[in-house]
C-alpha positions as CSV (number, residue, x, y, z in Angstrom):
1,X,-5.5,87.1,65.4
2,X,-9.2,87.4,66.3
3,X,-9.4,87.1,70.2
4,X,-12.0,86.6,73.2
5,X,-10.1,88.5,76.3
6,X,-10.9,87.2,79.7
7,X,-10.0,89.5,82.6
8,X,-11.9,92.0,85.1
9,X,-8.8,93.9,87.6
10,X,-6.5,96.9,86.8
11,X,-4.1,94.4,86.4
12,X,-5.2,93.4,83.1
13,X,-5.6,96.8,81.4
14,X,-1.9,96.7,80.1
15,X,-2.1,93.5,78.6
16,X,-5.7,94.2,77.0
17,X,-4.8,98.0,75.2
18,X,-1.3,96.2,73.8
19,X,-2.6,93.1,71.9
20,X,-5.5,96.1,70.5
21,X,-2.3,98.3,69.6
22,X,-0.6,95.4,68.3
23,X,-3.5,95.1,65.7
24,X,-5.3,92.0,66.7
25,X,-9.3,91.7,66.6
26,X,-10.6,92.1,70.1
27,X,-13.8,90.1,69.2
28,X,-15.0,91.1,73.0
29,X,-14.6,91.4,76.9
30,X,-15.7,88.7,79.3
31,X,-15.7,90.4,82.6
32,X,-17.3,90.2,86.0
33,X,-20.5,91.5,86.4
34,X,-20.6,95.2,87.7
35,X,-21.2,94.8,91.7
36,X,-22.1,97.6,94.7
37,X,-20.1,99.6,96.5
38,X,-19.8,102.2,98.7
39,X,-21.8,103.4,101.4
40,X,-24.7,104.2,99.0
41,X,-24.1,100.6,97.2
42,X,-24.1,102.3,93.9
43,X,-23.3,99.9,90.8
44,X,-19.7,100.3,90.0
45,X,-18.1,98.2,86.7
46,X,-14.6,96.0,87.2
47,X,-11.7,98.2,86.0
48,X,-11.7,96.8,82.8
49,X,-15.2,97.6,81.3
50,X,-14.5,101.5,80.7
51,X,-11.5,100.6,78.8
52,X,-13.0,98.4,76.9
53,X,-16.2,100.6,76.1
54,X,-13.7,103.7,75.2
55,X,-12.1,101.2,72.7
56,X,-15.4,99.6,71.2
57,X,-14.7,96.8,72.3
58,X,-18.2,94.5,73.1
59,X,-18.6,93.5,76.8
60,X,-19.8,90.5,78.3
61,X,-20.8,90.5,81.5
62,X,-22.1,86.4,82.8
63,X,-22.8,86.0,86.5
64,X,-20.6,82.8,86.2
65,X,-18.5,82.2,83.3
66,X,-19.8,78.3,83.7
67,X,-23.5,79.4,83.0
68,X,-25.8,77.4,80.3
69,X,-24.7,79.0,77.3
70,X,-21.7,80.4,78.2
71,X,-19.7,78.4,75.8
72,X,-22.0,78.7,73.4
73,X,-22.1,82.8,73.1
74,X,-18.2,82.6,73.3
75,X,-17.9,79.9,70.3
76,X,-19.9,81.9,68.1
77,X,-17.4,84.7,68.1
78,X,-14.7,82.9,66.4
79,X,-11.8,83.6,68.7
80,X,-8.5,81.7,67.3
81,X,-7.0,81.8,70.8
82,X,-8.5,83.5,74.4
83,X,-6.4,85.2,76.9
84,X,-7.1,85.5,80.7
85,X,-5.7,87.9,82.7
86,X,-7.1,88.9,86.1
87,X,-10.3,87.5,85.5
88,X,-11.7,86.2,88.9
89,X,-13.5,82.9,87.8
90,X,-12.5,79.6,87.0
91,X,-12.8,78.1,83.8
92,X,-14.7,74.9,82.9
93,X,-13.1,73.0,80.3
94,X,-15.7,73.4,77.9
95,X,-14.7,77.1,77.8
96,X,-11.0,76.3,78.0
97,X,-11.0,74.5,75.1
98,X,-13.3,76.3,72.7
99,X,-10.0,78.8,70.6
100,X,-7.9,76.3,68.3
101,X,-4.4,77.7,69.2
102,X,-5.8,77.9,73.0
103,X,-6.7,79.9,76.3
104,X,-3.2,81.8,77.7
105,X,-3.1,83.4,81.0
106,X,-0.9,86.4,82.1
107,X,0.4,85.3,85.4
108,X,2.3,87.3,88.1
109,X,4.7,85.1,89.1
110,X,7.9,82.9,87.3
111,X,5.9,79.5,87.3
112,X,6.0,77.1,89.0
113,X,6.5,79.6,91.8
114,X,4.0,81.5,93.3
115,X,1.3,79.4,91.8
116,X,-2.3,81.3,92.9
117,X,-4.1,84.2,93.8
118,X,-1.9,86.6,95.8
119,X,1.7,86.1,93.9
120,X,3.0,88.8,93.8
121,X,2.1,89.6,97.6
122,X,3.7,86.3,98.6
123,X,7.0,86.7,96.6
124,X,7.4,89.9,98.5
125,X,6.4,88.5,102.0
126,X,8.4,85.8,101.4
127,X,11.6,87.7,100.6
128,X,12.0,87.2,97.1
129,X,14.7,89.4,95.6
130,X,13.2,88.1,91.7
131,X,10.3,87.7,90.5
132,X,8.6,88.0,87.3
133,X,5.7,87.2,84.9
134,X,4.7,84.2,82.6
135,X,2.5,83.2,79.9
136,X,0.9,79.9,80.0
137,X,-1.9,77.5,78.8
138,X,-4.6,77.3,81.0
139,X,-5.8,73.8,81.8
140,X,-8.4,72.8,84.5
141,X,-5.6,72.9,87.0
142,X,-4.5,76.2,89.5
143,X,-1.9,78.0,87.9
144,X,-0.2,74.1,86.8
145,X,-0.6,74.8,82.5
146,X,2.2,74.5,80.4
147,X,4.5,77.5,80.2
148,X,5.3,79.3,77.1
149,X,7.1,82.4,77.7
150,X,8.5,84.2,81.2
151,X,10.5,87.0,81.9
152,X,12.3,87.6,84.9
153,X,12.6,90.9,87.0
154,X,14.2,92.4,90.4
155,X,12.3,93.4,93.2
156,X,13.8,96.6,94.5
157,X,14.3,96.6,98.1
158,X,11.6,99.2,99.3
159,X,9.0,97.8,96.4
160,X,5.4,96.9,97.8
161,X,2.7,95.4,96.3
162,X,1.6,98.3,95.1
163,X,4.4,99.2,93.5
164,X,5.2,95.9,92.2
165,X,1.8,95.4,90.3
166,X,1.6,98.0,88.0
167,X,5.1,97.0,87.0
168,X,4.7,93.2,86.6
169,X,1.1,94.3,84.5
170,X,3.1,96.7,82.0
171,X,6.0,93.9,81.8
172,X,3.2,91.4,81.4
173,X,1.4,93.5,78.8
174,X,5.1,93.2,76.8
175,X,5.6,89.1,77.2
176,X,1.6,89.0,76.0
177,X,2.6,90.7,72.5
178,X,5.5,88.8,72.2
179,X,3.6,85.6,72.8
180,X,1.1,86.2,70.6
181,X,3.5,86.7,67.5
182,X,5.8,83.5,68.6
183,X,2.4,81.6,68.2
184,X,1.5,83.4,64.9
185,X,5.1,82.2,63.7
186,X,4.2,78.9,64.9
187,X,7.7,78.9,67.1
188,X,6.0,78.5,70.5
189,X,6.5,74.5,72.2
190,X,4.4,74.8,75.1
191,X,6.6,73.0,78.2
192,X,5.0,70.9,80.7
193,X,5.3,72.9,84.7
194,X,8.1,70.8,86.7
195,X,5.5,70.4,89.8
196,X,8.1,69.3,92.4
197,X,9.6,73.5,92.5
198,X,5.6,74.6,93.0
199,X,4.7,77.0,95.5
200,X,2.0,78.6,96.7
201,X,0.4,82.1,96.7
202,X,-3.6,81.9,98.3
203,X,-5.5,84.3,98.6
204,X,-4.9,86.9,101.2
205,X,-7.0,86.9,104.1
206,X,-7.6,90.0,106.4
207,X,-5.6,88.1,109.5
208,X,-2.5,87.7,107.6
209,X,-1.7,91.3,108.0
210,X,-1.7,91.0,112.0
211,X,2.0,91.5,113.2
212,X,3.4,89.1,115.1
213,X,6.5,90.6,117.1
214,X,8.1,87.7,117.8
215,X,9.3,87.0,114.3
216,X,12.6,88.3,113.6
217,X,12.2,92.6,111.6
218,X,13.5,91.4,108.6
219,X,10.4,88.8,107.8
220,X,8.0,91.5,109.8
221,X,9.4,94.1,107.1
222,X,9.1,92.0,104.1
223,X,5.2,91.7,105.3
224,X,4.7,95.5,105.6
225,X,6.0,95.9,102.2
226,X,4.0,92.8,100.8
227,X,0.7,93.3,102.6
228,X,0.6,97.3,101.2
229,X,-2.2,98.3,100.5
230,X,-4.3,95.0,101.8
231,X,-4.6,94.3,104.4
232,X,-2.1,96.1,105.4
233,X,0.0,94.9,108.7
234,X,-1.6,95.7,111.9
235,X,-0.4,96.0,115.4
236,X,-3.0,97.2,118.9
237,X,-1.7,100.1,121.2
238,X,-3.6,100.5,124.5
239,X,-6.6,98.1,122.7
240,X,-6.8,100.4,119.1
241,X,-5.5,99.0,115.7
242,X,-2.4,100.7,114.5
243,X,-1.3,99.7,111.1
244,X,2.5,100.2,110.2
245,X,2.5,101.6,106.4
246,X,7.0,102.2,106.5
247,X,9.6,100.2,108.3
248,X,12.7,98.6,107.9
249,X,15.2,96.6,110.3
250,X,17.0,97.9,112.8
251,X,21.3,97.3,112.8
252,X,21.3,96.7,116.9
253,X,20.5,93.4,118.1
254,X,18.5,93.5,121.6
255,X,17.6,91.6,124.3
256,X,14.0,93.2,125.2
257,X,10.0,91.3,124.7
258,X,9.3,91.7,121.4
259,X,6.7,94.5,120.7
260,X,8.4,96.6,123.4
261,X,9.3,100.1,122.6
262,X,13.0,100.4,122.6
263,X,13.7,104.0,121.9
264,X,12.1,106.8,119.7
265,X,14.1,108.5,116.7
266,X,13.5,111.5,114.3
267,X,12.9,108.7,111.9
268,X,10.2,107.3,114.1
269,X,10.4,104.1,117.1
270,X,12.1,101.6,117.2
271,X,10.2,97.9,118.4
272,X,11.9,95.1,119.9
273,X,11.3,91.9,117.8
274,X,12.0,88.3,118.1
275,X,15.6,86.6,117.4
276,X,17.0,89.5,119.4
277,X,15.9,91.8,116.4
278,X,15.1,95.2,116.3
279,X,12.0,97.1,113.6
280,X,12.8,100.6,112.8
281,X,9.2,101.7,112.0
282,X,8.8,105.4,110.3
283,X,5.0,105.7,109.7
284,X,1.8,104.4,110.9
285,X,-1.6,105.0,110.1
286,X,-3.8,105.0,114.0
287,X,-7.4,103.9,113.6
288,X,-9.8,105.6,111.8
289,X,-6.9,108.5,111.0
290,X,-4.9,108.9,108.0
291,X,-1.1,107.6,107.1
292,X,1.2,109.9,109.2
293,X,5.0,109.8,109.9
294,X,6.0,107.5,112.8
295,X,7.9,110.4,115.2
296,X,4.8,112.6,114.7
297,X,2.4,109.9,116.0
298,X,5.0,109.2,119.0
299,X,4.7,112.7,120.0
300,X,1.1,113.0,120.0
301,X,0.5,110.0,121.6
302,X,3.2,110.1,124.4
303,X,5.0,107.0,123.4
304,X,8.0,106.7,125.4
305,X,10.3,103.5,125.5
306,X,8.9,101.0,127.4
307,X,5.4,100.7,125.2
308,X,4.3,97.4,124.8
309,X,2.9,96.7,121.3
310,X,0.8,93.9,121.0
């Protein structure tokens, strides 16, 4: 099938090299414009234009998607269907509906669950033990398209974010392809989204990652793990930031404020939390310093039990 392929994070990479392998016509890349960064603010591309330049594949690169003309450059390349994956910009409909067999997203998440930005964060912050990744028809609406395909996966015990993602892009990448052909075969019945089991997934925002002790260590846990890399989970000691990369609950139930110090371990420290709960946390990264294991912090900083964390 000749395709237009919609997408800008590393995310999407998977997904775009497979349909290319699977020997469909890549007709070209709509991605987001390249954008500064660093301290010398030095033009760097969105993850996906190198792959697509090293495969020949034509890049497009509109400030907004919904720009005069936009539709117009798009139609002209003949796509029989568009895919969206990690793109970063809503679709108007006149772009939605351009590809006779359709646009299909990639989504993290096994809809109607986890319907947004951040889904694979959420399903980890939220304590999901499954989650998973779905192919769907876009329509104006957030993530609320009719589904066509999902497959379902475990989320280990230890996974974060950053593990998760690669994963749920590669197993993505897979349900694409297979997608693809189903609709080739003409054996695909899009099914209308049941909206009543939706849930959400917004967009992070730098404040979610603040700890509050007085939640119980097993939901404080599941957000160290979910918010890894960003934006991270972050606790103050003596007035500086200290973010906690590794922890896990603690077996002994307490009766101490939460954030208090309860004991220090070869492991690391141990932090009272609410519900009488106790966080076993094993490394930290202090302000302005790298990632370091817990116990070594402790030492150099003199924690002794006691220590309020706040």
């Amino acid at each position: 099938m000749r395709i237009v392929f919609l997408g800008s994070g590393a995310f999407a990479i998977p997904s775009f090299e497979a349909i290319i392998d699977a020997g469909h016509d890549v007709a070209a890349l709509v991605t987001q414009p390249d954008r500064e960064k660093g301290r010398g603010r030095a033009l760097a591309p969105p993850p996906l234009k190198p792959v697509a330049e090293a495969r020949q594949v034509p890049v497009l690169q509109p400030r907004r998607v919904r720009e005069p003309g936009s539709a117009e450059t798009l139609r002209a390349l003949a796509p029989d269907v568009q895919i969206v994956v990690a793109y970063g910009q809503i679709l108007p409909r006149a772009i939605i509906d351009l590809a006779p067999l359709g646009t299909i997203n990639v989504h993290a998440s096994l809809l109607p669950r986890y319907r947004g930005a951040a889904p694979i964060q959420w399903a980890i912050v939220h304590g999901e033990t499954e989650t998973g990744v779905t192919t769907m028809l876009i329509d104006e609406g957030l993530d609320t398209g009719p589904l066509l395909l999902s497959r379902p996966t475990p989320i280990e015990p230890t996974e974060t974010a950053a593990d998760l993602e690669p994963r749920l892009a590669r197993l993505g990448a897979e349900l694409l392809v297979e997608t693809l052909r189903e609709i080739e075969g003409g054996r695909l019945t899009p099914v209308p989204q049941d909206a009543s089991k939706a849930t959400p997934a917004p967009l992070i925002r730098k404040e979610d990652g603040r700890v509050d002790w007085t939640m119980n260590s097993l939901g404080i846990s599941h957000r160290v793990r979910g918010f890894h890399p960003w934006p991270g989970t972050t606790t103050s000691l003596g007035g500086r930031a200290l973010k906690i990369v590794t922890a896990e609950p603690d077996v002994p139930a307490v009766d101490a404020v939460p954030g208090t110090i309860l004991l220090l371990r070869p492991e690391g420290f141990v932090v009272a939390c609410g519900e009488g709960s106790a966080l076993l946390v094993t490394a930290v990264q202090p302000e302005s310093r790298r990632p370091m294991a817990a116990a070594a912090f402790a030492a150099g900083a003199r924690l002794a039990p006691g220590t309020r964390l706040t």
